[in-house]
Backbone as CSV, one residue per row, in Angstrom:
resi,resn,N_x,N_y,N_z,CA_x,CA_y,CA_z,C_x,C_y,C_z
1,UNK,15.722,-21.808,8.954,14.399,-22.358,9.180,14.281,-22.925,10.589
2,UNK,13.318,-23.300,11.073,12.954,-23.396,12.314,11.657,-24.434,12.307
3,UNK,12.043,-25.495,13.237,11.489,-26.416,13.641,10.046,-26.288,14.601
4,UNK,8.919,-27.267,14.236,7.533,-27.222,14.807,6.735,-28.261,15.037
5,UNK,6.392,-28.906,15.795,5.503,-29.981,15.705,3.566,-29.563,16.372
6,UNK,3.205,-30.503,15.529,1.710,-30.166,15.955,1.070,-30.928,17.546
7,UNK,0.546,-30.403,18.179,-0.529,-31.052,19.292,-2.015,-30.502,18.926
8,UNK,-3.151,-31.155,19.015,-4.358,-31.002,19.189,-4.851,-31.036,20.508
9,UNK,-5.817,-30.315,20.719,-7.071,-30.463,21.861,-8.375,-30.398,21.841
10,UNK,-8.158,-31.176,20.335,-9.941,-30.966,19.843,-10.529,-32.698,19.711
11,UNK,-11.127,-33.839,20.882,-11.292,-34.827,20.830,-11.745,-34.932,19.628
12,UNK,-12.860,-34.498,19.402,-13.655,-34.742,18.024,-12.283,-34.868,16.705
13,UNK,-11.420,-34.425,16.768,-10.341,-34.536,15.389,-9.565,-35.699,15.618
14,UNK,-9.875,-36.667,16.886,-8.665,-37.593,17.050,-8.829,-38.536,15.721
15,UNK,-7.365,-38.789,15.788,-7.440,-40.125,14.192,-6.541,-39.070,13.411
16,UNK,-7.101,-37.593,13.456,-6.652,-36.573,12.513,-4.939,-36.462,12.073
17,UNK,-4.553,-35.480,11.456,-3.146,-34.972,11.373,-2.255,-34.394,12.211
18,UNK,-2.312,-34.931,13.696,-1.781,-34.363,14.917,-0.772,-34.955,15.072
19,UNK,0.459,-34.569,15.799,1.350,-35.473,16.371,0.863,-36.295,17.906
20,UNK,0.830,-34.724,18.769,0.610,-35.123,20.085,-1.069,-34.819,20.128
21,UNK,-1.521,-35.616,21.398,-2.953,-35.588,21.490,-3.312,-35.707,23.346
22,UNK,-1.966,-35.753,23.881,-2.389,-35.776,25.694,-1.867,-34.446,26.057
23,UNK,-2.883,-33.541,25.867,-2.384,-32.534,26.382,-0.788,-31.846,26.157
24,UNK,-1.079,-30.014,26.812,-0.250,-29.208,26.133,1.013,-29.511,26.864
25,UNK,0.938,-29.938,28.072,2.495,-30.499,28.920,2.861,-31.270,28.235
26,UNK,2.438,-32.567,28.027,3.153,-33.632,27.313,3.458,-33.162,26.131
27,UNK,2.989,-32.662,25.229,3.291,-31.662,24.135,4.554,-31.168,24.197
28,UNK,4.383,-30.476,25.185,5.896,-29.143,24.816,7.251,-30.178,26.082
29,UNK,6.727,-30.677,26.736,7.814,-31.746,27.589,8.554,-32.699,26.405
30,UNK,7.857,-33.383,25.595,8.094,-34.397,24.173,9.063,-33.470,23.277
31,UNK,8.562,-32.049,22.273,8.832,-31.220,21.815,10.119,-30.797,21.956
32,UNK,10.245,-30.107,23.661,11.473,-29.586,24.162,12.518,-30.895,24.124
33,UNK,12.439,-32.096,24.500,13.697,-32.903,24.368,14.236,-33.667,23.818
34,UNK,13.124,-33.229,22.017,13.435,-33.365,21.049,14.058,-32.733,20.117
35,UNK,14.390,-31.305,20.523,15.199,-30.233,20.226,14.054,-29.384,19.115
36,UNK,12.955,-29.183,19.563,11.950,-28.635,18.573,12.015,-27.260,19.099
37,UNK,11.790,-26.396,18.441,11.763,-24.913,18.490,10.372,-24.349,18.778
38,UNK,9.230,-24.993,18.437,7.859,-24.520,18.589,6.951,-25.404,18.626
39,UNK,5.615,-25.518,19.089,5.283,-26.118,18.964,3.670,-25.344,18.450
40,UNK,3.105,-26.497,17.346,1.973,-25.485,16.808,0.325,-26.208,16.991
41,UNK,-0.425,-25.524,17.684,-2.102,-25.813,18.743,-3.026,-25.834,17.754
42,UNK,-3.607,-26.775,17.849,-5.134,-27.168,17.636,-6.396,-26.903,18.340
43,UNK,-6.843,-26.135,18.902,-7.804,-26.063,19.739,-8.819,-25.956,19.189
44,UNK,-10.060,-26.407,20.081,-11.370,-26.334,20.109,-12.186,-25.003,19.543
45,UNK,-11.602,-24.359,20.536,-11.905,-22.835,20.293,-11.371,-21.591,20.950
46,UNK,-11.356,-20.231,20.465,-10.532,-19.703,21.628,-10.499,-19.907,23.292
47,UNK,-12.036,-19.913,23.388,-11.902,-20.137,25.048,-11.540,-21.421,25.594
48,UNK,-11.345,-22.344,24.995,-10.780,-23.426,25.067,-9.173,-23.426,25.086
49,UNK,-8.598,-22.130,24.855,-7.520,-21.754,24.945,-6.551,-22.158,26.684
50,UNK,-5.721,-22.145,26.862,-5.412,-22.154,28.302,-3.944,-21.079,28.502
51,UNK,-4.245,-19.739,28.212,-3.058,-18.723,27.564,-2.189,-19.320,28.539
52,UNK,-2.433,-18.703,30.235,-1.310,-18.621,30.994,-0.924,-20.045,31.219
53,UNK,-1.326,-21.384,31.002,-0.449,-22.699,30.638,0.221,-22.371,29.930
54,UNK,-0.291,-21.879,28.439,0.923,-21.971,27.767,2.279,-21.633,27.689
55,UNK,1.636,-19.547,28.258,3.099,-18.807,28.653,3.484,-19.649,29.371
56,UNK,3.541,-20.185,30.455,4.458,-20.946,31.536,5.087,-22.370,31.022
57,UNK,4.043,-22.703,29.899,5.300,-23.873,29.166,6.189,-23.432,27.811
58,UNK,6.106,-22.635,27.820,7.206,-21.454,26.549,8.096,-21.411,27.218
59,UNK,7.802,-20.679,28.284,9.098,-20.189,29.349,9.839,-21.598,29.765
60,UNK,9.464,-22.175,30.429,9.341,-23.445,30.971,10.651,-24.097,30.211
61,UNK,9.563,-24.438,29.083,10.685,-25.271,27.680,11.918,-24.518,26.908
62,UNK,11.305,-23.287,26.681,11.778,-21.866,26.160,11.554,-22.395,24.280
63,UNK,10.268,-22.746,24.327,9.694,-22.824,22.956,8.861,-21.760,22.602
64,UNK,8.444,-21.255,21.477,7.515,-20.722,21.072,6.279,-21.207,20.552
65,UNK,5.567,-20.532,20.046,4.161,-21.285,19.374,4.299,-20.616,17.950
66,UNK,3.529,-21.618,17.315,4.516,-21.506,16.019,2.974,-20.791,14.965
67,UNK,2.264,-21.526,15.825,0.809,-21.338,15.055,-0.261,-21.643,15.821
68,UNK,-1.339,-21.306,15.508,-2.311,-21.787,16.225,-3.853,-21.824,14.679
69,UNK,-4.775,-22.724,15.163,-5.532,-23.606,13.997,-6.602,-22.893,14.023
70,UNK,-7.104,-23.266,13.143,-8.612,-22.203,13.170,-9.869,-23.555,12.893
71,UNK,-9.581,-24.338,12.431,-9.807,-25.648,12.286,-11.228,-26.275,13.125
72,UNK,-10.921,-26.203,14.172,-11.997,-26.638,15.212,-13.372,-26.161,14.922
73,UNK,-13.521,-24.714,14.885,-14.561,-24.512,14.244,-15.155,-24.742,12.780
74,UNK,-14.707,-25.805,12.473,-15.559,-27.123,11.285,-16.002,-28.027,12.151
75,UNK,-14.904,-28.354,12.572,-14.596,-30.338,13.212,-15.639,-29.969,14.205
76,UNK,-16.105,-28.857,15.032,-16.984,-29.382,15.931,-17.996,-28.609,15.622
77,UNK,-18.093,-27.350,14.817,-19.192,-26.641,14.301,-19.980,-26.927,13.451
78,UNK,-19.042,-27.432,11.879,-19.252,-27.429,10.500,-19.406,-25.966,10.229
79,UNK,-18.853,-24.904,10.434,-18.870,-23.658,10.335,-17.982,-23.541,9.250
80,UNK,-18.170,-22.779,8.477,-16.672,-22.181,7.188,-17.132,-20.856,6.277
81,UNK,-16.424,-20.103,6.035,-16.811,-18.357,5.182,-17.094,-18.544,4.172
82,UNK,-17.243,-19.754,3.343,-18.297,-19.845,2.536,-19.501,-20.523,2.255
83,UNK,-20.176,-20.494,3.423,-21.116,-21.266,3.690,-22.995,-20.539,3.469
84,UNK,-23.434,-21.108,2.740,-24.568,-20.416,2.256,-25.702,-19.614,2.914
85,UNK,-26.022,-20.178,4.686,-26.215,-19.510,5.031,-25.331,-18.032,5.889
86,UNK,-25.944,-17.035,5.972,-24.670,-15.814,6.198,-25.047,-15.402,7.762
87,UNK,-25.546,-16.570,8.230,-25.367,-16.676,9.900,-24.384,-17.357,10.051
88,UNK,-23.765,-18.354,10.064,-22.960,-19.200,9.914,-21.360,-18.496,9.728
89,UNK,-21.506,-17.745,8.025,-19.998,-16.936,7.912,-19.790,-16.230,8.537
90,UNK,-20.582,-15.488,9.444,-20.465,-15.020,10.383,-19.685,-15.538,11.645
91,UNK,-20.823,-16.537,12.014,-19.921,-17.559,13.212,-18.406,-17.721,12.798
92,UNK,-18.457,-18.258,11.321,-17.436,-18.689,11.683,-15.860,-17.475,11.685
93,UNK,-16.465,-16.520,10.506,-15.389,-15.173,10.580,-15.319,-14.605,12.062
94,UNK,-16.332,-14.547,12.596,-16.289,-14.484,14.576,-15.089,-15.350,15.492
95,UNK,-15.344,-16.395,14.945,-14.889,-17.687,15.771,-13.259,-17.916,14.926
96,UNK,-12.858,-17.634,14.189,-11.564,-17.130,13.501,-11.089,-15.927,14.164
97,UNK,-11.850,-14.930,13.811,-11.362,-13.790,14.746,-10.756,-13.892,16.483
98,UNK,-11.807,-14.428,16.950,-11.346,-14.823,18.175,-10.059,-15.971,18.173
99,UNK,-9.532,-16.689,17.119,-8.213,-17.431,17.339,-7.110,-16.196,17.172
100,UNK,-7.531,-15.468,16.626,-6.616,-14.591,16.269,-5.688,-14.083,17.112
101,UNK,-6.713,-13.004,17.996,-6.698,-12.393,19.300,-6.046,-13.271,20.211
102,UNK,-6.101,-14.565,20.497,-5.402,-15.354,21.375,-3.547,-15.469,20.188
103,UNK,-3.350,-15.611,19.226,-2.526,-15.917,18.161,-1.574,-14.955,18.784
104,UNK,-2.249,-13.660,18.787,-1.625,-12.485,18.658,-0.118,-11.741,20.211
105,UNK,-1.075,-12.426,21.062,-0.635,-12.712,22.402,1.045,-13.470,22.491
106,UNK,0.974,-14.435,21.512,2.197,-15.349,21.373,3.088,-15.006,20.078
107,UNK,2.677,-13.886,19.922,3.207,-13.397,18.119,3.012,-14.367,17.322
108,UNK,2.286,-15.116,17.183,1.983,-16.090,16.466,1.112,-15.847,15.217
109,UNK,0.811,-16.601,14.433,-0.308,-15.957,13.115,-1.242,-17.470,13.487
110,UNK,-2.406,-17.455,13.026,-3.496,-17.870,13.001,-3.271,-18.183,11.623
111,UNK,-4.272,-19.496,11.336,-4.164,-20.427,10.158,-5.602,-20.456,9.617
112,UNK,-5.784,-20.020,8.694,-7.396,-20.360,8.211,-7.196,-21.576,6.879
113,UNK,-7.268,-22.741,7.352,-7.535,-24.344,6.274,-8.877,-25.047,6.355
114,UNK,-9.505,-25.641,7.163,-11.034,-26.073,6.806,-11.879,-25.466,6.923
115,UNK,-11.472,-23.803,7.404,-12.505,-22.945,8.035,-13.070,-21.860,6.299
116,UNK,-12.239,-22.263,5.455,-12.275,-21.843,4.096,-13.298,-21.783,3.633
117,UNK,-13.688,-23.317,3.498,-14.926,-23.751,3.268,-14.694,-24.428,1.945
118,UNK,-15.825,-24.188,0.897,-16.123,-24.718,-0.004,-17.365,-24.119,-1.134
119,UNK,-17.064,-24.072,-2.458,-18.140,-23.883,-3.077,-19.247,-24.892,-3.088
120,UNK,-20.352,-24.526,-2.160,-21.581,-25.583,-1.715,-21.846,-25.552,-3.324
121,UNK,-23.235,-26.555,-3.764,-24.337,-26.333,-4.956,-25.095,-25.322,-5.036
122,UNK,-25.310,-24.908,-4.198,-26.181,-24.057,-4.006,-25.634,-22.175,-4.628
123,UNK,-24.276,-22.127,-4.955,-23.814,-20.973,-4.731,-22.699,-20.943,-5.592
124,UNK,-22.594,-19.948,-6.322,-22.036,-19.696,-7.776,-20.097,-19.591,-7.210
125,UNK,-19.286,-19.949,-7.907,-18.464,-19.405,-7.745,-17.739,-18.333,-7.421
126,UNK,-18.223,-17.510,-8.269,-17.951,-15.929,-7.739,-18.354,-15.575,-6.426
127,UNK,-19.579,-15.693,-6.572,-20.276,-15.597,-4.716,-19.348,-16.150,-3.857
128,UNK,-18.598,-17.510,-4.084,-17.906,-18.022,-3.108,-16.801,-17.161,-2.675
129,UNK,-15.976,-17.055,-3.762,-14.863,-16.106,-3.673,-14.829,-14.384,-3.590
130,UNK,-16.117,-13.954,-3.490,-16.136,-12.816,-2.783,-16.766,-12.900,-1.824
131,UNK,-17.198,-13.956,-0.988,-16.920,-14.161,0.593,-16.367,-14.308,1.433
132,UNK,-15.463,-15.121,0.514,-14.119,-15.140,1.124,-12.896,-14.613,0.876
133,UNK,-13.246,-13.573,0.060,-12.338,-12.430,-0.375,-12.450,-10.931,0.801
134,UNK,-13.881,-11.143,0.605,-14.466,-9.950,2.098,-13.995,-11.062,3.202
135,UNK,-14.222,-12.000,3.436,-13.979,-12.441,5.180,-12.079,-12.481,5.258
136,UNK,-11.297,-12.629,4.501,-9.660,-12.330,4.799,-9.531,-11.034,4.726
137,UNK,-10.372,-10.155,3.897,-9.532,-8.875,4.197,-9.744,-8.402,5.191
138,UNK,-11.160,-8.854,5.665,-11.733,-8.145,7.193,-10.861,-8.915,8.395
139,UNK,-10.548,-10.096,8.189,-9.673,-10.676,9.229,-8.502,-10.103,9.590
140,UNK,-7.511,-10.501,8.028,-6.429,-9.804,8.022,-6.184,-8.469,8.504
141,UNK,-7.285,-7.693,8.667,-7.130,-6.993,9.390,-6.856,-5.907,11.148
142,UNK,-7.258,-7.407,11.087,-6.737,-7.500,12.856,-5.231,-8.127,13.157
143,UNK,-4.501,-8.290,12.253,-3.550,-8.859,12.720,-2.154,-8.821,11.972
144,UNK,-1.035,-9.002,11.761,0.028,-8.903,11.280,0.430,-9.846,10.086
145,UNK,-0.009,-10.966,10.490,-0.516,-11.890,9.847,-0.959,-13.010,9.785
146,UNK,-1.647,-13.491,8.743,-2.643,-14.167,8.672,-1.942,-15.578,7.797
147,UNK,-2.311,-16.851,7.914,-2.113,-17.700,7.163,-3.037,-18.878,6.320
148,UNK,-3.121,-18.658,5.156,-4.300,-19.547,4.244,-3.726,-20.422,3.513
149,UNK,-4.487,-21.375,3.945,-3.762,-22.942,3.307,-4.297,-23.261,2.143
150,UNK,-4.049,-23.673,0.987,-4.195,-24.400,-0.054,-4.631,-25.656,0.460
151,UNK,-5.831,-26.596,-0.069,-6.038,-27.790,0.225,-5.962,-28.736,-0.522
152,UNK,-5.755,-29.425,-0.865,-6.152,-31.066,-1.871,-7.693,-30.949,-2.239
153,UNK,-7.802,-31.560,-3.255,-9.256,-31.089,-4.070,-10.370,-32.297,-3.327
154,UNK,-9.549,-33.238,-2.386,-10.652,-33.589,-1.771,-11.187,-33.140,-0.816
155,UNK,-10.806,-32.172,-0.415,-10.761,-31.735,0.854,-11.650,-29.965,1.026
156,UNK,-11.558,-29.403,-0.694,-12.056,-28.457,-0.651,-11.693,-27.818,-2.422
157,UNK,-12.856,-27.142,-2.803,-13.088,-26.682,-4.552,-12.394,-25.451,-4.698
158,UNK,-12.112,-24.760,-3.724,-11.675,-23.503,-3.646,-10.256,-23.334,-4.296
159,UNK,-9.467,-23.311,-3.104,-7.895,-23.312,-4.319,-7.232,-24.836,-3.845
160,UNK,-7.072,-25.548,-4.576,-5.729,-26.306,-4.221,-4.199,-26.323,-4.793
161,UNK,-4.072,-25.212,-5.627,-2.294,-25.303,-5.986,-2.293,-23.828,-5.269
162,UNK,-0.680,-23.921,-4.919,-0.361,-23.135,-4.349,-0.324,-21.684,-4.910
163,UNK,-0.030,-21.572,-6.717,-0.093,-20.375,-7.420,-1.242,-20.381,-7.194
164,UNK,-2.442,-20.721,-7.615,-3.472,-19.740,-7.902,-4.270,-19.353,-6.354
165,UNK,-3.900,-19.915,-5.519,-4.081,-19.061,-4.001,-2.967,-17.948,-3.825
166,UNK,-2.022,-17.620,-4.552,-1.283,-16.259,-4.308,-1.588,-15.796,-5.519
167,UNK,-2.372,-15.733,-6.315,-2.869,-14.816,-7.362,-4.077,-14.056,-7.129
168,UNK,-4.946,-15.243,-6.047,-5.922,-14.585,-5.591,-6.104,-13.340,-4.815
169,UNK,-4.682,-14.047,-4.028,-4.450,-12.718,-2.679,-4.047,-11.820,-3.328
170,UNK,-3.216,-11.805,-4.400,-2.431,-10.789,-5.040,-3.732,-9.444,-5.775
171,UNK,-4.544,-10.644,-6.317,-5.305,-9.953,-7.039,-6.724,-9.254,-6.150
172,UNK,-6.899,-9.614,-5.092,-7.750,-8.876,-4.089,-6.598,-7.892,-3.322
173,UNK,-6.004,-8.182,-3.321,-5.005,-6.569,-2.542,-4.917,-6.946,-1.382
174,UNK,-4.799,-8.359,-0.725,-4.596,-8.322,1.274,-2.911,-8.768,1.202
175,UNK,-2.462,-7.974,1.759,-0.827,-8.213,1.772,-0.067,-8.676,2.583
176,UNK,-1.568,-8.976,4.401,-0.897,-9.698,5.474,-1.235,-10.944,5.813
177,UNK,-1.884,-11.275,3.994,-2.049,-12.802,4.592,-1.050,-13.425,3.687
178,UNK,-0.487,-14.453,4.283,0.392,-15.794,3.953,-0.109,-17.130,3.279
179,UNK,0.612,-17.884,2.752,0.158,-19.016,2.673,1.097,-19.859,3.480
180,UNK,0.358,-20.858,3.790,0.589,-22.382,4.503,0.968,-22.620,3.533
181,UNK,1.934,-23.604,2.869,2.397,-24.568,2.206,2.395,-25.713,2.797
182,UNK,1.301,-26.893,2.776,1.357,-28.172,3.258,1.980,-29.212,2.345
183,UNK,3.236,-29.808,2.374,3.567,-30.393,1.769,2.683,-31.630,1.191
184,UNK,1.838,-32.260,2.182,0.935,-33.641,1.897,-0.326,-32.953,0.524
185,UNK,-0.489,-31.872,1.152,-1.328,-31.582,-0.272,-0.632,-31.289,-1.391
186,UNK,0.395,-30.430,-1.646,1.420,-30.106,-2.617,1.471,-31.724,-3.738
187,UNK,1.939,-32.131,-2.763,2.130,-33.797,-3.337,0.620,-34.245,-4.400
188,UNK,-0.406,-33.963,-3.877,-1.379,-34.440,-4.782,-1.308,-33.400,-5.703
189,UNK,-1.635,-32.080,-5.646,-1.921,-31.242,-6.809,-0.778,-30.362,-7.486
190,UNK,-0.245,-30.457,-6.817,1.618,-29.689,-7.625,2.104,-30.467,-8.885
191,UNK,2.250,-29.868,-10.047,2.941,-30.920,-10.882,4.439,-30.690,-10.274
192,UNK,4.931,-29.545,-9.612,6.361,-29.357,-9.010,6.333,-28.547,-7.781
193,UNK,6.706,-29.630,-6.769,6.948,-28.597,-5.583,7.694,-27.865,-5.274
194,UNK,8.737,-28.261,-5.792,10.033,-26.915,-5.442,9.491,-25.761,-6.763
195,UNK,8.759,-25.807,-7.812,8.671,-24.608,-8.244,7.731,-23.778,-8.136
196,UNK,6.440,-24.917,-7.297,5.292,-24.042,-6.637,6.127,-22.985,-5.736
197,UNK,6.946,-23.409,-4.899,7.512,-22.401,-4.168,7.656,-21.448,-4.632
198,UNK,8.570,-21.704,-5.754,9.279,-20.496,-6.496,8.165,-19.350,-6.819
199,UNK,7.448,-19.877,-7.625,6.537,-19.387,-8.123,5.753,-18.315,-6.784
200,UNK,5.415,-18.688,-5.900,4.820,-18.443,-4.738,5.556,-17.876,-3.579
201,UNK,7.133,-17.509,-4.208,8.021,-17.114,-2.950,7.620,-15.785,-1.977
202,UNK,6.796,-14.978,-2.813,6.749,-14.177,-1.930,5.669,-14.001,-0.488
203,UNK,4.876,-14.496,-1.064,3.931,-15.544,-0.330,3.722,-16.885,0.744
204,UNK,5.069,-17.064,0.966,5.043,-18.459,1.310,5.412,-17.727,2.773
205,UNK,4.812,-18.380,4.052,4.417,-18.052,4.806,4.580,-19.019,6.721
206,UNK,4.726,-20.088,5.987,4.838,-21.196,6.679,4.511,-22.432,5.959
207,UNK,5.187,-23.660,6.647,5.513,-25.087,5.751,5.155,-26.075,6.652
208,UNK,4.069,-26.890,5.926,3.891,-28.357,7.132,4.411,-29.116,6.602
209,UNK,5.626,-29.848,6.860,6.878,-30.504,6.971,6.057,-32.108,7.044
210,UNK,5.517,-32.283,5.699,4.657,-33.710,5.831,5.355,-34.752,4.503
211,UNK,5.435,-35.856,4.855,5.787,-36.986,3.708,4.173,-36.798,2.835
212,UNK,4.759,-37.636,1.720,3.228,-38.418,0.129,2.237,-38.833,1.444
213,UNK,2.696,-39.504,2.379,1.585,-40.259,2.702,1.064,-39.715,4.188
214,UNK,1.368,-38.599,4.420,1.118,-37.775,5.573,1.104,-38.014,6.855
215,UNK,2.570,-39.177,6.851,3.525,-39.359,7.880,4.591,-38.494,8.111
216,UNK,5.350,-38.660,9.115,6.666,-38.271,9.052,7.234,-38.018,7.783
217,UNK,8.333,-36.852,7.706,9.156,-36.984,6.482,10.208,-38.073,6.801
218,UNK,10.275,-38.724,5.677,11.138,-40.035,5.478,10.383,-41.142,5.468
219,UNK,9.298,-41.006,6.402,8.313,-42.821,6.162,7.588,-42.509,4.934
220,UNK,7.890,-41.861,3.888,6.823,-41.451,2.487,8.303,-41.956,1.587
221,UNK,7.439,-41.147,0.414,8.188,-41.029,-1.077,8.412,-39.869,-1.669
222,UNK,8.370,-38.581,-0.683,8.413,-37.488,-1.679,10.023,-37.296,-1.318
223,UNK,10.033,-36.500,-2.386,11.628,-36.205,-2.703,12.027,-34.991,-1.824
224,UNK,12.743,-35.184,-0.577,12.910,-33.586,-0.311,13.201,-32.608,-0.563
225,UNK,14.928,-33.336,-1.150,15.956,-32.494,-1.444,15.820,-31.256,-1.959
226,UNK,15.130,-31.478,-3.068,15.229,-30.305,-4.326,13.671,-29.169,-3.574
227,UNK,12.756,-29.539,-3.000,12.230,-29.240,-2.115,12.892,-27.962,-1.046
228,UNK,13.678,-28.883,-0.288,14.593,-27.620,0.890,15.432,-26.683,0.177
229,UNK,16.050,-27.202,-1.232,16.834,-26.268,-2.200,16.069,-25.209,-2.580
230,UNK,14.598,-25.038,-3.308,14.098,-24.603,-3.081,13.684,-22.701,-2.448
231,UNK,13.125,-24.375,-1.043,12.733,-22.905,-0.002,14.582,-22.324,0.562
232,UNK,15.404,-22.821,0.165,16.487,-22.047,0.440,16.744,-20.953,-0.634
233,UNK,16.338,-21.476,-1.851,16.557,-20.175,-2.970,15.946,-19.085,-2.708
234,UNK,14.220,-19.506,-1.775,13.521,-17.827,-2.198,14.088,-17.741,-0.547
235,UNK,14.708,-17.449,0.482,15.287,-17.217,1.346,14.125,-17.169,2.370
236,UNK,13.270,-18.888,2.609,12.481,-18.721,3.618,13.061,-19.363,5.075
237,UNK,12.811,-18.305,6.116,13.493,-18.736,7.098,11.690,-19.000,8.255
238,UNK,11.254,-19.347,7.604,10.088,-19.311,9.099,10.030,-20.902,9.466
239,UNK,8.789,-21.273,9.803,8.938,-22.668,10.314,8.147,-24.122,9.002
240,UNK,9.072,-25.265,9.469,8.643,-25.991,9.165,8.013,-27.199,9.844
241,UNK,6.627,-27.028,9.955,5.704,-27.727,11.197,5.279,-28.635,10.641
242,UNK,5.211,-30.111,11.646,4.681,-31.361,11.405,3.352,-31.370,11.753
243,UNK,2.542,-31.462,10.871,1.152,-31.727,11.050,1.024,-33.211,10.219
244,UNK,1.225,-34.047,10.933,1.041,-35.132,10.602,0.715,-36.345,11.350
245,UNK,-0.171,-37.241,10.733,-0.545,-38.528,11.145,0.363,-38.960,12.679
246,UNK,-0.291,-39.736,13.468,0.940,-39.850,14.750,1.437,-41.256,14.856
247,UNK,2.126,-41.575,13.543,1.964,-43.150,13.108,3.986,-43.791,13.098
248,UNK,4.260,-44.417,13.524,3.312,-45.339,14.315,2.992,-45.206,15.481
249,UNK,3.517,-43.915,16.391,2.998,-43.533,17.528,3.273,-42.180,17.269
250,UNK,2.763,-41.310,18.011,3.253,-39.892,18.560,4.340,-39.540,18.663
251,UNK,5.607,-40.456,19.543,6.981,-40.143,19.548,7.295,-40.449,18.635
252,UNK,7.702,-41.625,18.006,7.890,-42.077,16.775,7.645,-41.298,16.042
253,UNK,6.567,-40.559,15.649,6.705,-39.184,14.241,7.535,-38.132,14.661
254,UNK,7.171,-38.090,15.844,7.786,-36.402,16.633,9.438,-36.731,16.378
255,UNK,9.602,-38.333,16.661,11.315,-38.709,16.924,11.518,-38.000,15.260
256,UNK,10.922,-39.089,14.154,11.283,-38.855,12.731,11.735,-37.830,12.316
257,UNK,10.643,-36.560,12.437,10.627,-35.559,12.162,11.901,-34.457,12.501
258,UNK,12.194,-34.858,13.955,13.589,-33.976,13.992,14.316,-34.540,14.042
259,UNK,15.010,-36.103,14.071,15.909,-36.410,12.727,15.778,-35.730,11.089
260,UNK,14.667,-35.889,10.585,14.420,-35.223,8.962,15.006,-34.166,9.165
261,UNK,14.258,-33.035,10.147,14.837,-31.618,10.214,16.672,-31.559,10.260
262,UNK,17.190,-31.972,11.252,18.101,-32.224,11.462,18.987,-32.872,9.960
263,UNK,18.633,-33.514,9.307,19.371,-33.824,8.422,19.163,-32.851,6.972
264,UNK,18.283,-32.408,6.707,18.028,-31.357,5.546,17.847,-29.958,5.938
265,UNK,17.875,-29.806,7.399,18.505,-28.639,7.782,19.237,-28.099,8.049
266,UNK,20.095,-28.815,8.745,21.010,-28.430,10.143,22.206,-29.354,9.159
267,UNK,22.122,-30.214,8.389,23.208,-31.072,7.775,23.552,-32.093,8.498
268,UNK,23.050,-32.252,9.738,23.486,-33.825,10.086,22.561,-34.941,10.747
């Protein structure tokens, strides 16, 4: 497995689940001499992108990018693919697409989590989920792969356990999209996280490496252990990224975090 921490560059999300928030230097400068392997972007929007910074701080650090967010287009749009008017799913399957295309550049996969949306009142269930059954397969199709997060039920009606978002995919036929496994949501709606995995191994796609209280791992209460046992049974080797709170500072989580890694990974 392989180590990740989050930076944002979307003002409007500050407060949010970021580690770093001053820019992509301080980012991958923090990152790199913390022994982090990747580091995973929040941006605004694609053109808000800054590619050739980044190549030159990959090289630079000799990190990768682990992910990049699709996110922004809520936080500053309110845009999402199931949204009732079908100007909008548009925008926003557009404005996804375009993270992609930048994603793709860094071999990276693109993350679709608030850009999901939600079953509004206005709009039947089914309707929801064959909008957003048509907007991943049409995505997924630009790319190698794709990653869809499960959310906490406050956060969104759509799926929040991790099985029945890989039953969905299973059962619509898209085979290059992934799931996110966010541990901070797992924690609310999982009756078991190490067997959501299981359950979900083939599927599992990438891991945000978050405590119960969506700090650092270790400033919470969730149990890791049986957790990393786990994702070691179904043999996941991709990354496990901190998207988390930057409490009590930025370094301070970033420090936590690869101590945690370091000790339930690496063994020491």
């Amino acid at each position: 497995m392989k180590s990740a921490i989050t930076v944002s560059l979307v003002p409007q999300a500050k407060g949010g689940p970021f580690v770093f928030w001053d820019g992509l230097a301080d980012a991958f400068a923090q990152a790199a001499a913390l022994g982090f392997d990747a580091v995973e972007i929040f941006p605004a929007s694609a053109s808000a992108i800054p590619v050739d910074e980044i190549r030159a701080l990959c090289e630079r650090y000799r990190l990768a990018v682990a992910a990049i967010g699709t996110g922004g287009g809520w936080v500053v749009n309110k845009w999402h693919l199931c949204h009732p008017d079908a100007a909008i799913r548009t925008q926003a399957r557009d404005f996804i697409r375009s993270i992609i295309e930048i994603a793709a550049q860094f071999h990276a996969p693109a993350i679709i989590g608030s850009m999901q949306g939600r079953v509004e009142p206005e709009v039947s269930r089914d309707q929801a989920m064959d909008w957003l059954r048509c907007a991943l397969t049409d995505l997924a199709a630009s790319t190698t792969t794709l990653l869809f997060e499960p959310l906490n039920r406050y956060e969104t009606n759509l799926f929040n356990r991790v099985a029945d978002a890989a039953a969905f995919l299973d059962e619509s036929g898209i085979p290059n999209v992934k799931l996110l496994a966010d541990l901070f949501h797992m924690n609310i709606e999982e009756s078991s996280i190490p067997d959501a995995f299981r359950v979900a191994a083939k599927r599992i796609g990438h891991v945000h490496f978050a405590d119960s209280n969506r700090r650092a791992i270790g400033f919470g209460h969730t149990d890791v252990a049986p957790i990393m046992q786990a994702l070691h049974d179904i043999g996941y080797d991709g990354y496990l990224s901190a998207e988390i709170l930057p409490l009590p500072d930025s370094h301070a989580a970033a420090a936590q975090t690869a101590k945690a890694f370091a000790h339930y990974v690496r063994g020491h």
